[in-house]
C-alpha positions as CSV (number, residue, x, y, z in Angstrom):
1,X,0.0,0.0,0.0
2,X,2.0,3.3,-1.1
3,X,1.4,6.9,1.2
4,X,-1.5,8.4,-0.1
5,X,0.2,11.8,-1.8
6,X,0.2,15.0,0.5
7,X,0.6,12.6,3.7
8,X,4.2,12.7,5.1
9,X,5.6,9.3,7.2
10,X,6.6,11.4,10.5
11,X,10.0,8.5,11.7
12,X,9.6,7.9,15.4
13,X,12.9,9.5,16.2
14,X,11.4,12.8,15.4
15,X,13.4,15.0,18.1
16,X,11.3,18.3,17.7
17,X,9.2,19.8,14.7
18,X,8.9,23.7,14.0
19,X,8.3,26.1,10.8
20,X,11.2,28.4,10.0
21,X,12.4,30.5,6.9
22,X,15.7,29.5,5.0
23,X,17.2,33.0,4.3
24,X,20.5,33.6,2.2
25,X,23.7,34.4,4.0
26,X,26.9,35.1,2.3
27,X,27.4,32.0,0.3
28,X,25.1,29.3,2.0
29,X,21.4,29.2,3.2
30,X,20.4,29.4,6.7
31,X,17.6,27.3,8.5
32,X,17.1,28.9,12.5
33,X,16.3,26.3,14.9
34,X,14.3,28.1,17.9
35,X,15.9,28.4,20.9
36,X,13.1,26.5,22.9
37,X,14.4,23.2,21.1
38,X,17.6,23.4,22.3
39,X,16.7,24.4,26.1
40,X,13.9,21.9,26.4
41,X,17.0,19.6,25.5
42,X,15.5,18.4,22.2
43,X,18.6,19.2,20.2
44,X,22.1,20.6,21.2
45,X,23.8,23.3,19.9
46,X,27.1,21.5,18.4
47,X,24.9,18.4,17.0
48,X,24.5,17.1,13.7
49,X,20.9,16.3,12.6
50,X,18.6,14.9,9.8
51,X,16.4,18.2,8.5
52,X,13.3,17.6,6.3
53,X,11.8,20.5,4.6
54,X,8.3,20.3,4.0
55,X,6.4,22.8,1.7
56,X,3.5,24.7,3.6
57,X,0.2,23.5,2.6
58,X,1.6,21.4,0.3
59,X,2.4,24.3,-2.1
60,X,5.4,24.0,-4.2
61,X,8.2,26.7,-2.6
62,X,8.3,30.3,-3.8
63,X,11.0,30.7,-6.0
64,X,13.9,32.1,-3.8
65,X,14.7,35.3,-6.1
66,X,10.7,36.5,-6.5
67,X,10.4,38.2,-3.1
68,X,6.4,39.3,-4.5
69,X,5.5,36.0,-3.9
70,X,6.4,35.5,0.1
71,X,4.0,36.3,2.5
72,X,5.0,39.1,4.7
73,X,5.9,37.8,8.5
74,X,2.5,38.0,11.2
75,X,3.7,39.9,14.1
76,X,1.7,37.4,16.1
77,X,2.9,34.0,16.9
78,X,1.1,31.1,15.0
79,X,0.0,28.0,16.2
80,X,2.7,25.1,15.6
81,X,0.2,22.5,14.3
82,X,-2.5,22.3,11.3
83,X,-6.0,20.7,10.8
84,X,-5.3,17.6,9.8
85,X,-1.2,17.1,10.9
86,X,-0.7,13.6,12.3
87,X,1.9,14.1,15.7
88,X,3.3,12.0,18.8
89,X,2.6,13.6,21.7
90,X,2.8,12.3,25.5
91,X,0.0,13.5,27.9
92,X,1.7,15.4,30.6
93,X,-1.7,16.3,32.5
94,X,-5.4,16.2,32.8
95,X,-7.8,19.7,32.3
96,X,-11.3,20.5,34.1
97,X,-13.2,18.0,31.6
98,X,-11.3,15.3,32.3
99,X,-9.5,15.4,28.6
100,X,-5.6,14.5,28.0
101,X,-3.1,17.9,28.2
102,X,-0.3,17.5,25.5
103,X,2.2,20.4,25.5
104,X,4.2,21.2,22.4
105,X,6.5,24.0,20.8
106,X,5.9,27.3,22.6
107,X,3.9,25.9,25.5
108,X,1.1,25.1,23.3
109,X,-1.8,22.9,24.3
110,X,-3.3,20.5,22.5
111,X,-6.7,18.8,24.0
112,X,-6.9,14.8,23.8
113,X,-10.0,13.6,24.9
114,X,-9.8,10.4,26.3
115,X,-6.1,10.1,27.3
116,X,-4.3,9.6,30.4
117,X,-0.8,11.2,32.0
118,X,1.7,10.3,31.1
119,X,0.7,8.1,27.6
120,X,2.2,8.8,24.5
121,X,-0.4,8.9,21.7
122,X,-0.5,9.8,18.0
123,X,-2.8,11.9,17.1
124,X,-4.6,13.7,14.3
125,X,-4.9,17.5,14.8
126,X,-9.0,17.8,14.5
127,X,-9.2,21.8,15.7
128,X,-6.6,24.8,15.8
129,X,-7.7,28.1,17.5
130,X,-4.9,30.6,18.7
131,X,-3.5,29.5,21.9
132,X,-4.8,25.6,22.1
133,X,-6.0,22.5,19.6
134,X,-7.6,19.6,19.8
135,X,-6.7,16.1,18.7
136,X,-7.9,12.7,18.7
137,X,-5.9,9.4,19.0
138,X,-5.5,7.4,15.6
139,X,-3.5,4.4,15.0
């Protein structure tokens, strides 16, 4: 059975996951990691990694010298996941209703009903709004 197209196979050894620009700087390209991956000790400063680069929304990359095609930067923060991104997450507590708390990049929350602490679950991203989503298990 091949991967249906616009799904990505996310490895298991997946250290940390975040959206960043590649910008030109003398004569190579630069990807930024965020400091929050390196102090929550996902990655360290002198390692060597694996990087993927995905295309947003499954939209072919701008072409690097047409600047009129690049969406200008949001002064507010956006929310590290999509509708529809499949993630691991572990439960680290449990809210008011009773639902599974996942924490992510940034601090952000992501809501997974029926879930216990301290499971590790993949998910399906169902609901983004600005400071929390909701996802439900799959697999």
């Amino acid at each position: 059975m091949s991967p249906r197209e616009g799904t990505v196979e996310i490895s298991r050894r997946l250290l940390c996951l975040f959206s960043a620009e590649v910008r030109a700087e003398d004569d190579r390209y630069v990807v930024e990691v965020p400091r929050r991956e390196v102090e929550t000790g996902a990655v360290e400063a002198d390692g060597t990694y694996r990087v993927a680069l995905i295309a947003r929304d499954g939209a072919a990359p701008a072409d690097a010298g047409d600047e009129s095609t690049s969406a200008p930067p949001s002064d507010e923060p956006q929310p590290p996941v999509e509708i529809g991104e499949v993630r691991y997450v572990e439960i680290e507590d449990i809210g008011k209703q009773g639902d599974g708390i996942a924490r992510v990049e940034r601090g952000y929350v992501i809501i997974v009903p029926d879930t216990e602490v301290g499971e590790q679950v993949k998910i399906e991203v169902r609901e983004v709004k600005s400071n929390f989503a909701v996802g439900d298990v799959v697999g």
